[in-house]
VEXLO-551242 format. One record per residue (C-alpha): residue number from 1; residue in three letters; x negated, y negated, z negated. Coordinates in steps of 0.05 Angstrom, whole numbers, padded with zeros to 5 digits. Layout:
<pts>
seq:type:u:v:w
NUM:ALA:X:Y:Z .
...
</pts>
This chain:
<pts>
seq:type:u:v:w
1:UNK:02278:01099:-00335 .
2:UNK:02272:01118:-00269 .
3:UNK:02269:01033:-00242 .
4:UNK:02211:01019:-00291 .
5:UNK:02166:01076:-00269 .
6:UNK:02181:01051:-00198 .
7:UNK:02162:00980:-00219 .
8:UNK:02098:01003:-00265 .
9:UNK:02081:01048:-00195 .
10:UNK:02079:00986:-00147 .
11:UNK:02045:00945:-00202 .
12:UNK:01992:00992:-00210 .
13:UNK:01988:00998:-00127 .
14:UNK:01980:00927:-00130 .
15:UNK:01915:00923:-00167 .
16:UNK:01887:00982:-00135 .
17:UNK:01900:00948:-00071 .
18:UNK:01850:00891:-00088 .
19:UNK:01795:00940:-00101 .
20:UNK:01807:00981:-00042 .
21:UNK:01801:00922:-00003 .
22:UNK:01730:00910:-00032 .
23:UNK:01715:00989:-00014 .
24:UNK:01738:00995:00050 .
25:UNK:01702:00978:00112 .
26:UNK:01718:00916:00157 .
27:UNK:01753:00856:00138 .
28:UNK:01824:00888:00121 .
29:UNK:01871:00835:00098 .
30:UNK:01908:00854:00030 .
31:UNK:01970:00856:00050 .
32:UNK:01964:00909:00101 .
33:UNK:01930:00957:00043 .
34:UNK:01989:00942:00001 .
35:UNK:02031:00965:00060 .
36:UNK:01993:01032:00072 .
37:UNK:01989:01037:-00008 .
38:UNK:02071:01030:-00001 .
39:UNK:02080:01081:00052 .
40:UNK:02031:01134:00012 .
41:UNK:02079:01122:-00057 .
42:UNK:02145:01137:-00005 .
43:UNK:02109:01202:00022 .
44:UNK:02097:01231:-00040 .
45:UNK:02155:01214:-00083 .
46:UNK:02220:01251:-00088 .
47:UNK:02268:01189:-00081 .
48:UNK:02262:01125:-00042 .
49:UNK:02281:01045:-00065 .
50:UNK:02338:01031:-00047 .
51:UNK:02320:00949:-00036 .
52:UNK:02378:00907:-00056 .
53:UNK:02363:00851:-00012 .
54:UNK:02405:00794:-00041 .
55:UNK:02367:00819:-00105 .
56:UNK:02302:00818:-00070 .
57:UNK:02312:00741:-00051 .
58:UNK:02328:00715:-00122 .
59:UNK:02275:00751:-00157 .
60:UNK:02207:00746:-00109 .
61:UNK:02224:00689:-00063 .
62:UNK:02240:00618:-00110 .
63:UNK:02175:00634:-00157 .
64:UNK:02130:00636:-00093 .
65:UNK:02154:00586:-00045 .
66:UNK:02159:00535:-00118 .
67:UNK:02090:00551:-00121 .
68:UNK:02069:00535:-00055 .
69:UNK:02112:00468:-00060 .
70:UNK:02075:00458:-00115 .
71:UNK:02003:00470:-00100 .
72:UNK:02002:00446:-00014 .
73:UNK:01963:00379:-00004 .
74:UNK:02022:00324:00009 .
75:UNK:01971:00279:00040 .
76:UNK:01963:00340:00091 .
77:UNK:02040:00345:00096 .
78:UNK:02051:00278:00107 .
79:UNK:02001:00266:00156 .
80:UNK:02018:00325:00205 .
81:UNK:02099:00319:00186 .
82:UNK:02115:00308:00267 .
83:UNK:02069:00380:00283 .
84:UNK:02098:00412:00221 .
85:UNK:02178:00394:00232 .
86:UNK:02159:00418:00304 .
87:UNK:02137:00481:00299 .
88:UNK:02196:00487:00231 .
89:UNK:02251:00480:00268 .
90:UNK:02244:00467:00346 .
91:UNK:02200:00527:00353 .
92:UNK:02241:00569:00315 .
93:UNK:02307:00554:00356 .
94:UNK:02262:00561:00424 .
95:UNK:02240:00630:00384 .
96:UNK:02308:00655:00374 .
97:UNK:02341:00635:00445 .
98:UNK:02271:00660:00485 .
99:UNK:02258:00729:00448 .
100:UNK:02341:00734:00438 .
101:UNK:02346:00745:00514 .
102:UNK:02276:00792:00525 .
103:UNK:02311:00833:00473 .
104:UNK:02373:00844:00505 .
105:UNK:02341:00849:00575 .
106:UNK:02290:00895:00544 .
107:UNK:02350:00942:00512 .
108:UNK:02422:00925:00541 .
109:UNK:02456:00970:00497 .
110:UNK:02438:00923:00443 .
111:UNK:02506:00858:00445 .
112:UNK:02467:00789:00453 .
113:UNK:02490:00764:00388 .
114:UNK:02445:00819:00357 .
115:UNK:02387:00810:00401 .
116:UNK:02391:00735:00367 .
117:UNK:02398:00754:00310 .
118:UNK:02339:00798:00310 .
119:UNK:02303:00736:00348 .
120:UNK:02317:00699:00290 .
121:UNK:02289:00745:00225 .
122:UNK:02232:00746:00266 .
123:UNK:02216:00677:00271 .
124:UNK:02195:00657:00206 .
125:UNK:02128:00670:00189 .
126:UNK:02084:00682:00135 .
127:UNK:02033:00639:00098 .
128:UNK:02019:00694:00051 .
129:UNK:01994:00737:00102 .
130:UNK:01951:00685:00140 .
131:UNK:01924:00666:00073 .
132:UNK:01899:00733:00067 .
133:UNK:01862:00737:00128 .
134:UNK:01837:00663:00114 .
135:UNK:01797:00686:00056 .
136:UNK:01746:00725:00107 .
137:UNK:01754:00692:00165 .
138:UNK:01736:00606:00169 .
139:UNK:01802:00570:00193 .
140:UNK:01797:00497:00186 .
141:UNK:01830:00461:00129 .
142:UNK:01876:00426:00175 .
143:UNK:01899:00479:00206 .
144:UNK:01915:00517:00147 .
145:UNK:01952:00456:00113 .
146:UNK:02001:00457:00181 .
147:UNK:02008:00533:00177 .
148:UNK:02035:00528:00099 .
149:UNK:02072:00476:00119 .
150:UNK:02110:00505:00173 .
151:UNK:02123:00574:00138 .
152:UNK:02151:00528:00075 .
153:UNK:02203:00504:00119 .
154:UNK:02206:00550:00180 .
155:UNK:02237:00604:00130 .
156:UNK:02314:00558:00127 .
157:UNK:02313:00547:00195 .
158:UNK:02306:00617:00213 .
159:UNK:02351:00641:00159 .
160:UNK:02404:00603:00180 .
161:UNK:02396:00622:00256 .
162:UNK:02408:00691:00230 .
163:UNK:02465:00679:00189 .
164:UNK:02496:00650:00254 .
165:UNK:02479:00702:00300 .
166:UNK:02498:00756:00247 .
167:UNK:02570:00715:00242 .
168:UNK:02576:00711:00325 .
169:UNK:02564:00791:00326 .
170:UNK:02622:00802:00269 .
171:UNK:02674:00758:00299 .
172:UNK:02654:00755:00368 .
173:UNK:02654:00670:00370 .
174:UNK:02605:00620:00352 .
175:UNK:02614:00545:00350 .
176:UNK:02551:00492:00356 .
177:UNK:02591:00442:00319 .
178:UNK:02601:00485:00260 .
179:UNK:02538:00518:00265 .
180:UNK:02486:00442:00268 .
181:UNK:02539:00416:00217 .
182:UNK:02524:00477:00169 .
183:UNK:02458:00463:00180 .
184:UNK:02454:00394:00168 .
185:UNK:02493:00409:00097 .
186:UNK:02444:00468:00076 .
187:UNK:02385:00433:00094 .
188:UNK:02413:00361:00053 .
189:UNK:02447:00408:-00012 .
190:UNK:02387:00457:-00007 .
191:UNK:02331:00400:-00016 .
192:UNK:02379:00356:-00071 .
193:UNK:02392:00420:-00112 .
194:UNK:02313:00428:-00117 .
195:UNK:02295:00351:-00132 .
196:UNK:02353:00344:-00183 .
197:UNK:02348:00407:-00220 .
198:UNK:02265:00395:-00226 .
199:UNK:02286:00322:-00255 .
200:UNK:02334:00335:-00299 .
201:UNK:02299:00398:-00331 .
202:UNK:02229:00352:-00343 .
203:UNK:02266:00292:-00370 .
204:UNK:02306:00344:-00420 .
205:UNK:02242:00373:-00436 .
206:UNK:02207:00309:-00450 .
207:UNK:02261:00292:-00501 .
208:UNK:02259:00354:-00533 .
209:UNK:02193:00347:-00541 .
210:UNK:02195:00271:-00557 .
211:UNK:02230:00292:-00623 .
212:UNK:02220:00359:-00642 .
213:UNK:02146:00369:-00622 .
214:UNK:02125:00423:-00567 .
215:UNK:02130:00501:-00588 .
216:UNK:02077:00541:-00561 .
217:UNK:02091:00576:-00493 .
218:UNK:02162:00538:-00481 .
219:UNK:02131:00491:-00428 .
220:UNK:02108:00546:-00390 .
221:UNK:02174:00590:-00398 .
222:UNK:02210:00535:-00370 .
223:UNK:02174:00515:-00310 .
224:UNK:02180:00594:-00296 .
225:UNK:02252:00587:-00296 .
226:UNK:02252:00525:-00261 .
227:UNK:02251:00550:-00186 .
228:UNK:02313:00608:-00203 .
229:UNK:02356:00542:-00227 .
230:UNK:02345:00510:-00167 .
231:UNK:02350:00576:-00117 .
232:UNK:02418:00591:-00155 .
233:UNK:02448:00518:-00153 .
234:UNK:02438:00515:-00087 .
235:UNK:02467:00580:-00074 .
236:UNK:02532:00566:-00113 .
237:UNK:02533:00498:-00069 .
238:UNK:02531:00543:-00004 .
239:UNK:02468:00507:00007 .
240:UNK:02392:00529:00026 .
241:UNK:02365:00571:-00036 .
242:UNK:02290:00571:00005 .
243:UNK:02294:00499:00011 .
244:UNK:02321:00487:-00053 .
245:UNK:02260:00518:-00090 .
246:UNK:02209:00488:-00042 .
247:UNK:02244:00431:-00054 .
248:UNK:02231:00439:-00126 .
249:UNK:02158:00454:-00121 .
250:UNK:02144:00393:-00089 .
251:UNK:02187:00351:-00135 .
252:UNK:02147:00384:-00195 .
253:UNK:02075:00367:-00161 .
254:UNK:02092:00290:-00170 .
255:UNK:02130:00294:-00236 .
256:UNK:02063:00333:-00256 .
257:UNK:02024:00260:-00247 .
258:UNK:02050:00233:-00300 .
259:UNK:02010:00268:-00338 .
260:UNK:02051:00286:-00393 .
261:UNK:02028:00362:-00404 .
262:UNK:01977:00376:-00454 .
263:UNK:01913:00393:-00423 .
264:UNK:01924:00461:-00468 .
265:UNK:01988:00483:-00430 .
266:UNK:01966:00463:-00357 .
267:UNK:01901:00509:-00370 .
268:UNK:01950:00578:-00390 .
269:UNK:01999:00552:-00344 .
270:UNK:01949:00559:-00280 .
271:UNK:01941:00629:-00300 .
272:UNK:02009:00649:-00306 .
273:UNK:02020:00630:-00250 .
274:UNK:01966:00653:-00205 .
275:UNK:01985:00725:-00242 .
276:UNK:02047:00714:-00226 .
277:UNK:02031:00700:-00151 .
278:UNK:01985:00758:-00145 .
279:UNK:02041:00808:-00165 .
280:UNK:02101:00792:-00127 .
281:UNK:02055:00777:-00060 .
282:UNK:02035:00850:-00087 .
283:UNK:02098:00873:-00106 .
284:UNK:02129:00846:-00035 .
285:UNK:02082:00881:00013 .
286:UNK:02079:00942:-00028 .
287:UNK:02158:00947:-00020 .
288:UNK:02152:00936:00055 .
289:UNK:02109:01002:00057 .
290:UNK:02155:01040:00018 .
291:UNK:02212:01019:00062 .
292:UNK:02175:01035:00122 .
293:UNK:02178:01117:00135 .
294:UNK:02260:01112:00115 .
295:UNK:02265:01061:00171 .
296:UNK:02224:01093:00210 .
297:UNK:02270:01157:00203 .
298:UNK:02337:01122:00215 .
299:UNK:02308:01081:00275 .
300:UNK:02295:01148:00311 .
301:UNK:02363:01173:00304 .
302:UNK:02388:01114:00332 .
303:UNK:02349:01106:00387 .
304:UNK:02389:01146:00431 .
305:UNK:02440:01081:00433 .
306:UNK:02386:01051:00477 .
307:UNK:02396:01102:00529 .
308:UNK:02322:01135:00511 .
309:UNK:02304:01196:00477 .
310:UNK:02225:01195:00475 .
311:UNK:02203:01157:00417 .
312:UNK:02145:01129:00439 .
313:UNK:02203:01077:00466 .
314:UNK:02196:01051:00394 .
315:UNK:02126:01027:00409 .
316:UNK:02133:01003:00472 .
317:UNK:02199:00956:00449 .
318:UNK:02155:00933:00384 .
319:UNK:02099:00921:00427 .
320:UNK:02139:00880:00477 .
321:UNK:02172:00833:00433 .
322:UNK:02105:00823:00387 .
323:UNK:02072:00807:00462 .
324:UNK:02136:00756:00473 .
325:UNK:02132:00716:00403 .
326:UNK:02062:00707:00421 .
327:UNK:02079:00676:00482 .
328:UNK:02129:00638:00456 .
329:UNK:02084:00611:00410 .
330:UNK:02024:00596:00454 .
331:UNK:02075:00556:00497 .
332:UNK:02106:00517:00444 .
333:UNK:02032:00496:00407 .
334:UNK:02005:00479:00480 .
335:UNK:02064:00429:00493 .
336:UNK:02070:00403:00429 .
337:UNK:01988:00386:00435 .
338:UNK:01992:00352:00494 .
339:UNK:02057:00314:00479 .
340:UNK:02007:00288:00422 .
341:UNK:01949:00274:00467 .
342:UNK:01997:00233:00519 .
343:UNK:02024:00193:00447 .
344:UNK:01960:00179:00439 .
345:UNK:01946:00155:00508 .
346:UNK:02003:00112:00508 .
347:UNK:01990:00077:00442 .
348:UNK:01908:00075:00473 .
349:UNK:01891:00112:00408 .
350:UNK:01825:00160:00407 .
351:UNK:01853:00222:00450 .
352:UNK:01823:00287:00425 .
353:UNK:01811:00346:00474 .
354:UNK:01849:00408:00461 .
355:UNK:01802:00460:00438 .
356:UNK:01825:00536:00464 .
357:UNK:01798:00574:00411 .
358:UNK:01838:00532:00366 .
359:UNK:01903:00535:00411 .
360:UNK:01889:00610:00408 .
361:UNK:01883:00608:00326 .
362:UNK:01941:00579:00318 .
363:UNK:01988:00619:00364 .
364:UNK:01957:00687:00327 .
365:UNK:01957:00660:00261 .
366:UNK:02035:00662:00263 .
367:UNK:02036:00732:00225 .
368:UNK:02105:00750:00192 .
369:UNK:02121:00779:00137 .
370:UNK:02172:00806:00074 .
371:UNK:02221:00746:00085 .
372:UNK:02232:00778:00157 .
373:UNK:02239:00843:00115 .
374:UNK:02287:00819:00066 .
375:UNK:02327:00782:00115 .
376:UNK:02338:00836:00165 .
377:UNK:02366:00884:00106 .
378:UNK:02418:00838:00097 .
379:UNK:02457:00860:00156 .
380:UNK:02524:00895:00151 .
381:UNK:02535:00965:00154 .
382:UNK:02598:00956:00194 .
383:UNK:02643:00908:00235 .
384:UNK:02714:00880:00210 .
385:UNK:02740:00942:00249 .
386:UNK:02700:00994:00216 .
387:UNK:02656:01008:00271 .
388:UNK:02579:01007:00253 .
389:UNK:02546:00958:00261 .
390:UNK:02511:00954:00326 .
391:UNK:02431:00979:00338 .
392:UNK:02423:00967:00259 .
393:UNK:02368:01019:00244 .
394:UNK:02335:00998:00310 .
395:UNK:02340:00922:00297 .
396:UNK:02309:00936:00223 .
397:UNK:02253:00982:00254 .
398:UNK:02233:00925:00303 .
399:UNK:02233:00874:00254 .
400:UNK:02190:00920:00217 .
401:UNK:02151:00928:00271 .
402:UNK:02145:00869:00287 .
403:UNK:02114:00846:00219 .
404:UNK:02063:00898:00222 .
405:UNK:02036:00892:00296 .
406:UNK:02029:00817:00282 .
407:UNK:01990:00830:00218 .
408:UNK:01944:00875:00253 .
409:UNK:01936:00824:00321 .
410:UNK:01920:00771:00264 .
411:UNK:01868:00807:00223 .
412:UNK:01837:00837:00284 .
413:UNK:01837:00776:00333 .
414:UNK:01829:00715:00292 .
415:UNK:01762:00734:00252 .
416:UNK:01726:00748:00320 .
417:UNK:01763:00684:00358 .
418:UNK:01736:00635:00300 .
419:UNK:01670:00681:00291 .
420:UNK:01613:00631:00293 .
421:UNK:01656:00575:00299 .
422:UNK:01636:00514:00247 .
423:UNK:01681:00467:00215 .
424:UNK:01651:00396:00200 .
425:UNK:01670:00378:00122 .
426:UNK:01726:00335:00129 .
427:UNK:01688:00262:00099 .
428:UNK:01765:00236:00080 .
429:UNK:01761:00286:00024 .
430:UNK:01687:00280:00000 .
431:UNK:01707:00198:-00004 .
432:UNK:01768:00210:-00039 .
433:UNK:01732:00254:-00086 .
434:UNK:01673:00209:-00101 .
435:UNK:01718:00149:-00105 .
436:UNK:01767:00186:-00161 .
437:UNK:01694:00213:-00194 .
438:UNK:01667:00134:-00199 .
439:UNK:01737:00108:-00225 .
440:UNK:01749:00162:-00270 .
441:UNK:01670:00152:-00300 .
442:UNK:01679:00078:-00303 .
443:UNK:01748:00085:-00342 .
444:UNK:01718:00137:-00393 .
445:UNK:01658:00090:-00406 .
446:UNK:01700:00026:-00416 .
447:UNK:01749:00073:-00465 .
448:UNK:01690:00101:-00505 .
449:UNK:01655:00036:-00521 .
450:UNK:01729:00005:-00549 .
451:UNK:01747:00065:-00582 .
452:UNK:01675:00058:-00616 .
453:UNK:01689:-00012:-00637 .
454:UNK:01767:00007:-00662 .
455:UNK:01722:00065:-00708 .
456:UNK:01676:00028:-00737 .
457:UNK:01719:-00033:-00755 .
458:UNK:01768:00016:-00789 .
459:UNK:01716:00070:-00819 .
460:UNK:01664:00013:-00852 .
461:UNK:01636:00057:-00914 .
462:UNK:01605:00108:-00862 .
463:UNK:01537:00102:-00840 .
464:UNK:01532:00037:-00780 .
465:UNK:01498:00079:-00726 .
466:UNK:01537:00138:-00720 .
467:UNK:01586:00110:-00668 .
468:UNK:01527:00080:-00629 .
469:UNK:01490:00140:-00626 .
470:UNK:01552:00182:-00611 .
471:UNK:01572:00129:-00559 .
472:UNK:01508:00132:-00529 .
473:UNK:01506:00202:-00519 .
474:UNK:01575:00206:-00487 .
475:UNK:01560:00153:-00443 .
476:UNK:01507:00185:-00415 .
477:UNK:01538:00243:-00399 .
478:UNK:01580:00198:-00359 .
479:UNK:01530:00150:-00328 .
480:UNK:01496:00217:-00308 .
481:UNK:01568:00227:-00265 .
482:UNK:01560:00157:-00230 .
483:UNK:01494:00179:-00208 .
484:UNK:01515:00232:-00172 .
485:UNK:01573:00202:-00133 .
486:UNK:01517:00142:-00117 .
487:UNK:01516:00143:-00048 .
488:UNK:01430:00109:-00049 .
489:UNK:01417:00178:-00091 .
490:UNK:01471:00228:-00070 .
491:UNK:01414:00281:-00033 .
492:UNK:01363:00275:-00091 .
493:UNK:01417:00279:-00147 .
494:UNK:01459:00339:-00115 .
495:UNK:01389:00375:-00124 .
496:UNK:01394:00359:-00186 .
497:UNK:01465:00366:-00203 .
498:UNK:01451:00441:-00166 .
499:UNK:01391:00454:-00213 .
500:UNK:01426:00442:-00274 .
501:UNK:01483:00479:-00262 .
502:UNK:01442:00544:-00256 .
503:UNK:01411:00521:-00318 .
504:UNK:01477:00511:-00359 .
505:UNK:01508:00575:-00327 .
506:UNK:01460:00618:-00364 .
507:UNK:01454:00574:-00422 .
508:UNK:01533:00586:-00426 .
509:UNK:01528:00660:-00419 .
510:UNK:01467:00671:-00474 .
511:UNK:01524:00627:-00526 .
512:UNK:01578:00672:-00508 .
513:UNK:01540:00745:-00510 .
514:UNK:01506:00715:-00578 .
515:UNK:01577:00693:-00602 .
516:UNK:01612:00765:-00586 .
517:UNK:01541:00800:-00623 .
518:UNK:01563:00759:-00679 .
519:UNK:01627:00784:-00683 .
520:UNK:01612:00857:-00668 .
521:UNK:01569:00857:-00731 .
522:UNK:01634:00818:-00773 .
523:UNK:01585:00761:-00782 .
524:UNK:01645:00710:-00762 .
525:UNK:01715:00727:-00757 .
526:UNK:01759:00747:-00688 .
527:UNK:01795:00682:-00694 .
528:UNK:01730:00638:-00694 .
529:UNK:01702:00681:-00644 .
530:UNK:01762:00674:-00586 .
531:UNK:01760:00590:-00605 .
532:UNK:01682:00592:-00590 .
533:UNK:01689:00634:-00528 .
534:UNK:01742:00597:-00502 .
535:UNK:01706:00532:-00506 .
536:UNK:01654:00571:-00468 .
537:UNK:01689:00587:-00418 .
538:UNK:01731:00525:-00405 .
539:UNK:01658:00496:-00403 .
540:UNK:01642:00549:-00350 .
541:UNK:01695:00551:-00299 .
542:UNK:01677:00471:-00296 .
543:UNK:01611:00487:-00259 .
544:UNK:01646:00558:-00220 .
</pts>
């Protein structure tokens, strides 16, 4: 009883925290008032959470990084693959070998293979977070497409630097070949797992379906379970469980262009999901707050194995390593932008000046987050001997610590750095968009007017111009959609397009309060009331 009023009380924080936001002064990104909402639930109850971190990785992480699979722009991916693998991988080994020796510079007592290790949980970082501050603050498109991308995959590589480091600190040894052929197999398993189990669960689906029709809800049950198959295949291969349900996500964005889902399910599926995303970001970050004054406790006591007894020692080491994976950072993002700018000189492509607001951007946008958290739970209480493990309350503290200062430099920093800063539309998109507008107009047009002809050649006893009059008045709906992707016209028909969207908004809402007044007074049932107000809405959200 005890586990569901813990879960009902970090629901409930969770959707307090998004009006608090609203209330509170200042651009405060959500997840740091789920953290302070976390810390306020620890204070005043009588027993903590004991986080069960292997736990914590089946049940939050494969729904959320499917999702983002899912929903990030390939195009974007594909275009800025060389930044993305870049900053994935080579930053986060650069990461974990620079900040692995400030650590142990910074506090001796602490071996080398834990400073790494630490290095490494810190390394990921977190596109929830950044997405967060995003909402308030304008970061351009392409930036944020390279940020999502690099937290999708940054998460393995850091992961697995940890494991490593973790492993070298237990048995005192660490091989490279072991450790990049490891790699190599939980990067290869991890992303096969993901593609395979996606396939194989659609085409069973589709035959299912094929021959014993489609039961209400099972589509959307099934691509909930979809990223925990994948995450626990790969698991039981020894293979990358992150990877394995990005992996998945991405698989499940192209199988979704077939267009086999009724229009129906991918309407309540989009909801589910987005509830589902809002909870466990929720969830997450509240957890991390709760965590926090244990930590916090236990960090204290250990402190003395640094050789320091004031605990303002604390600060200063948090402070110094968030300083470091800043630096880091800005090194890495400045070399990797001019390595691009002298590709582009050498191939006499357009070269594009590094802007430093931007270089800035991205350097502080590299917030972390509950991965780090999760990950740095994970390590042991004790070595093969029975010792304890080295500096483990401290390492967890700074990792903490770590998550929070960068969340604070982020939310602080960034909206003033971009702060009157505009962002040109990019015209790729507004072409694509157009172009798939035209097509799609052109294709309805040409299926209404043989769809007319197939109707009236079967139906002959009804009356001859009810198709053309119903044709007519569906094309025009459509014609009036040509019109406005007509480059000759666009200004004068966007005015238009604008007018009459303020026009249908309120002729939308006077249907749905008359349709609900009908209802109060039992004029029409409940049943025809949610089908009207449903088609109302679906009608409305097109013009939100």
């Amino acid at each position: 009883m005890d586990s569901i009023e813990v879960v009902l009380i970090m629901l409930m924080a969770v959707v307090a925290s998004a009006y608090l936001r609203k209330v509170l002064p200042g651009a405060i990104p959500l997840p740091l008032v789920q953290i302070g909402l976390g810390a306020l639930i620890a204070a005043k109850s009588t027993h903590g959470v004991d986080l069960d971190p292997e736990l914590f990785f089946l049940v939050f992480l494969p729904p959320l990084l499917f999702l983002d699979g899912w929903r990030i722009p390939k195009s974007g991916l594909l275009r800025d693959k060389g930044t993305i693998l870049e900053l994935a991988f080579g930053l986060v080994v650069f990461t974990v070998v620079g900040a692995g020796f400030l650590i142990h510079w910074m506090i001796p007592t602490m071996p080398l293979p834990v400073a790494f290790a630490l290095a490494a949980i810190v390394s990921p970082t977190d596109p929830i977070a950044v997405s967060s501050i995003a909402s308030s603050t304008p970061i351009p498109k392409r930036l944020m497409h390279i940020l999502e991308g690099e937290s999708l995959l940054n998460d393995a590589s850091g992961l697995v630097c940890f494991r490593f480091a973790v492993a070298a600190a237990m048995t005192g040894a660490f091989s490279l070949q072991t450790a990049a052929l490891t790699f190599v197999w939980l990067v290869i398993a991890g992303i096969a797992a993901g593609v395979g189990v996606t396939m194989v669960v659609t085409w069973v689906q589709r035959w299912l379906t094929r021959h014993f029709g489609e039961p209400p809800g099972s589509p959307i049950l099934v691509n909930l379970l979809i990223p925990f198959g994948a995450y626990l295949v790969a698991e039981r291969l020894h293979a990358s469980g992150i990877l394995a349900a990005v992996a998945a996500g991405v698989t499940m964005s192209y199988v979704e262009l077939s267009g086999h889902a009724m229009a129906n399910t991918r309407i309540q599926r989009s909801a589910v999901w987005d509830t589902v995303q809002f909870s466990l970001n929720g969830v997450m970050f509240v957890l991390l707050g709760e965590q926090l004054p244990e930590i916090f406790r236990l960090a204290g006591a250990s402190l003395e194995e640094s050789g320091h007894v004031n605990r303002w020692w604390l600060l200063a080491y948090a402070v110094a390593i968030t300083a470091g994976l800043l630096a880091l950072r800005f090194v890495w993002v400045w070399a990797s932008l001019r390595l691009t700018i002298f590709k582009q000189k050498y191939r006499h492509q357009p070269r594009h000046k590094i802007n430093p607001r931007l270089l800035l951007a991205t350097t502080l946008a590299g917030a972390r987050g509950t991965i780090t958290l999760a990950g740095v739970l994970t390590l042991p209480l004790a070595l093969p001997d029975g010792a304890p493990f080295p500096a483990r309350a401290l390492t967890i503290f700074l990792a903490c610590s770590v998550i929070l200062l960068s969340l604070l430099v982020a939310s602080v920093a960034l909206p003033r750095l971009l702060a009157g800063m505009t962002f040109p539309a990019e015209p790729e998109e507004q072409q694509e968009e157009d172009l798939a507008r035209r097509a799609a107009a052109n294709a309805a047009i040409s299926a209404i007017e043989k769809t007319q002809v197939e109707l009236m050649a079967s139906d002959a006893c009804i009356d001859p111009e009810v198709y053309p009059q119903a044709a007519a008045r569906v094309i025009a709906f459509y014609e009036h959609k040509l019109k406005e992707v007509d480059p000759e016209s666009e200004q004068g028909w966007r005015k238009t397009d604008s007018a009459e969207k303020e026009l249908r908004l309120a002729a939308l809402e006077a249907e749905r309060r008359t349709v609900f007044d009908l209802a109060r007074h039992e004029h029409i049932s409940d049943e025809i009331s949610r089908k009207l107000v449903r088609e109302i809405d679906l009608m409305e959200a097109r013009y939100r």
